[in-house]
C-alpha positions as CSV (number, residue, x, y, z in Angstrom):
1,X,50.2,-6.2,-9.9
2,X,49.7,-3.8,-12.1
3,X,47.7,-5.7,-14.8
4,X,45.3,-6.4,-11.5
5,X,44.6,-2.9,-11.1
6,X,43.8,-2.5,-14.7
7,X,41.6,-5.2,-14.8
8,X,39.9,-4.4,-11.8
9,X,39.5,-0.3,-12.9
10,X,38.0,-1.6,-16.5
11,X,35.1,-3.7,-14.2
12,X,34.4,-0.8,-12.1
13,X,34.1,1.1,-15.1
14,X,31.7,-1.8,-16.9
15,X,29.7,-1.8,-13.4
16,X,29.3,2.2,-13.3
17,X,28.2,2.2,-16.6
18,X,25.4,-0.7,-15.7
19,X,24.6,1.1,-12.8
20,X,23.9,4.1,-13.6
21,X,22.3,3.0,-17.0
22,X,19.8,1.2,-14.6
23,X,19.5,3.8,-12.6
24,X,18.7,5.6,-15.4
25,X,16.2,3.5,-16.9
26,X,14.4,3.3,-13.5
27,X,14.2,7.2,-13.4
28,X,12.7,7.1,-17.1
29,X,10.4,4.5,-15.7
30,X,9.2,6.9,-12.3
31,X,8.7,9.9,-15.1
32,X,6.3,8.3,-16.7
33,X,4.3,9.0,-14.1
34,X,5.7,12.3,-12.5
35,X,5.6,14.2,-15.6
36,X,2.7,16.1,-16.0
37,X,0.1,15.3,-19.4
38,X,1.1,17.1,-22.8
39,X,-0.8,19.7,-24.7
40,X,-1.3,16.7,-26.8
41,X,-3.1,14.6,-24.2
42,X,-5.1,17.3,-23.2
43,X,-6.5,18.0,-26.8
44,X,-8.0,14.8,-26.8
45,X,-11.5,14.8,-27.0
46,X,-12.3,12.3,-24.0
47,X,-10.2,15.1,-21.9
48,X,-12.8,17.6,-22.6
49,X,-15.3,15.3,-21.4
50,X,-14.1,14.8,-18.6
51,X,-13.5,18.3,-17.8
52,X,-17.5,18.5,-19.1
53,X,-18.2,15.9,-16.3
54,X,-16.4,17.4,-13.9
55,X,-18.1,20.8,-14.2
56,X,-21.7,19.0,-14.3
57,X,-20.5,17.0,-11.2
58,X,-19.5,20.6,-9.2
59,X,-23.3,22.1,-10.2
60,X,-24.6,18.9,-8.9
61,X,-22.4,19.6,-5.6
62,X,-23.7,23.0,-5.8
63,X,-27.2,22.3,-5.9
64,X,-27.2,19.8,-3.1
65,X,-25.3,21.9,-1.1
66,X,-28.1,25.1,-1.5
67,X,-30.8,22.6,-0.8
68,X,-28.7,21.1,2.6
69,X,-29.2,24.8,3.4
70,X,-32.7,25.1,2.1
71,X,-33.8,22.0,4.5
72,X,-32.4,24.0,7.6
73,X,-35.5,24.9,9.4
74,X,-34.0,27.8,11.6
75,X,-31.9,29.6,9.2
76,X,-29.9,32.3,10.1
77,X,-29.7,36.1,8.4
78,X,-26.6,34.6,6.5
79,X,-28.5,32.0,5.1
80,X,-31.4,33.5,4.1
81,X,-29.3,36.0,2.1
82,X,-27.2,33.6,0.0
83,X,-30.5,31.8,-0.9
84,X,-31.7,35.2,-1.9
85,X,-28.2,35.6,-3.9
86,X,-28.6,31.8,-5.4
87,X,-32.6,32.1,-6.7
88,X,-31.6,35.6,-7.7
89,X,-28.6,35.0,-9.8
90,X,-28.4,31.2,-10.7
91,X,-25.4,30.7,-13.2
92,X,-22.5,32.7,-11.4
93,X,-22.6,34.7,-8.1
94,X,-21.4,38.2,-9.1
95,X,-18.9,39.9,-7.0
96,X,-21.0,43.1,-7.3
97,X,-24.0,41.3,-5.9
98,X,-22.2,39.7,-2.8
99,X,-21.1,43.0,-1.9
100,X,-24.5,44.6,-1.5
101,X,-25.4,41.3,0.2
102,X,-22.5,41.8,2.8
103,X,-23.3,45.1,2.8
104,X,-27.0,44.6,4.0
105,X,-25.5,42.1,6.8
106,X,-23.9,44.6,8.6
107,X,-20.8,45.1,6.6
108,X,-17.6,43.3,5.7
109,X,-16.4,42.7,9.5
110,X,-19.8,41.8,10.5
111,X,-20.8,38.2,11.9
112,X,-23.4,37.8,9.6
113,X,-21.2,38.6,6.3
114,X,-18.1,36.4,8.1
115,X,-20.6,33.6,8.0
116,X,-22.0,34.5,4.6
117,X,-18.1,34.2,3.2
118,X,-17.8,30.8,4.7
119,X,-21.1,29.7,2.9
120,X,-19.7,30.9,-0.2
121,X,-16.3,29.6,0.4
122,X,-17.5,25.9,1.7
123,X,-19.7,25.9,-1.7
124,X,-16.9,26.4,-3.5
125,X,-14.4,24.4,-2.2
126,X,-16.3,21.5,-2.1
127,X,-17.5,21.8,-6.0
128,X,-13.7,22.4,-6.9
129,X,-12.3,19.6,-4.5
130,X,-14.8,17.4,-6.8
131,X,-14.1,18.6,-10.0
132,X,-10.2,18.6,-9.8
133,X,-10.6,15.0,-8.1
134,X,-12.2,13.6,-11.1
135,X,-9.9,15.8,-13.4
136,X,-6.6,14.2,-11.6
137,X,-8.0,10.6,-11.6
138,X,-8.7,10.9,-15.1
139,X,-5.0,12.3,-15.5
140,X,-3.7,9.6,-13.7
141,X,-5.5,7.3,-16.2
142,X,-3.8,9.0,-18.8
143,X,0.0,9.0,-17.8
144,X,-0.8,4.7,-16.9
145,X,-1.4,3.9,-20.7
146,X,1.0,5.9,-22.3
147,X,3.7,3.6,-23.4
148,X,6.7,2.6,-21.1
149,X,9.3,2.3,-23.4
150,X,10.2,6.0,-24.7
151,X,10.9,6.7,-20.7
152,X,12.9,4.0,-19.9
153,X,15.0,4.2,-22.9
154,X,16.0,7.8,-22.4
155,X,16.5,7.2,-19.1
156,X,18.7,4.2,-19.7
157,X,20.3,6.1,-22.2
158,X,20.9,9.6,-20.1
159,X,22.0,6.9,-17.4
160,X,24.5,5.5,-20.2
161,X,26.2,9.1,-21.2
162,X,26.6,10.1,-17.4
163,X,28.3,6.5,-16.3
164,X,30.7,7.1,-19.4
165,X,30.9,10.7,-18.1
166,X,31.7,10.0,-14.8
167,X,34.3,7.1,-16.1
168,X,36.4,9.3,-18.6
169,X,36.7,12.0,-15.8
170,X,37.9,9.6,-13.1
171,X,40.4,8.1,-15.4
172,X,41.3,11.7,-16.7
173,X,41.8,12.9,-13.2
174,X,43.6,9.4,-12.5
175,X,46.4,10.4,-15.3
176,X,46.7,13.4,-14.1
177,X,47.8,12.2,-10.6
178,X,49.9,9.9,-12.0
């Protein structure tokens, strides 16, 4: 009976080492994905494009967005200030300038200058939902093609060392029962 229970424990420590080495590999496998792009990938110049495409894609956003607002044909004082802010200052909206903006609408707490943040913050949150939309798609392109095998090996071997791990302390705390 003994020899059985040998026998038996050398299996169970073949099938933990299998197990976890798949469990391993299958890990390696999901961090393909799950692990964010290297300094490497992003020095690549079709990265930069895409970041280039993405900011031309957000000014596009930008510009429909102040002519949607333009075509209103009842504007209210809100409105009529940030397309006095937009003609005014074209590249970048300085923080100085919305402050005398919000300032001429009655103050910070004023209905006018709530709705005149909202404008501002609507812009700007559609151009950056955009841009970061086409920045992760493109990131997602990236961690698809890079190759498989590096992850699933070092998972399959970090599943390896931990199933041999885990066997050499359950048959040193078996001993020292015994």
């Amino acid at each position: 009976m003994t020899i059985r229970a040998i026998q038996s424990n050398e299996n169970d420590n073949l099938s933990t080492v299998v197990k976890a080495s798949a469990v391993g590999a299958a890990l390696g496998y999901a961090s393909k994905y799950v692990l964010p792009i290297t300094t490497q990938e992003r020095e690549d110049k079709n990265y930069h494009e895409t970041i280039k495409i993405a900011r031309e894609q957000s000014k596009k956003l930008k510009g429909e967005f102040i002519e949607e607002i333009r075509n209103i044909p009842n504007r209210s004082l809100a409105q009529d200030q940030f397309l006095k802010i937009v003609d005014v200052d074209k590249p970048v909206i300085k923080p100085s300038i919305i402050k005398e903006a919000m300032a001429k609408l009655g103050g910070t707490d004023s209905v006018n200058a709530i709705e005149f943040k909202n404008i501002l913050a609507r812009m700007n949150e559609t151009a950056i939902k955009r841009a970061n939309t086409i920045i992760s798609v493109y990131e997602g392109y990236v961690k698809r093609i890079r190759p498989t095998a590096p992850f699933v090996v070092a998972g399959a071997l970090t599943g390896l060392f931990a199933g041999v791990t885990h066997n050499i302390l359950k048959t040193e705390s078996a001993t020292r029962k015994a």
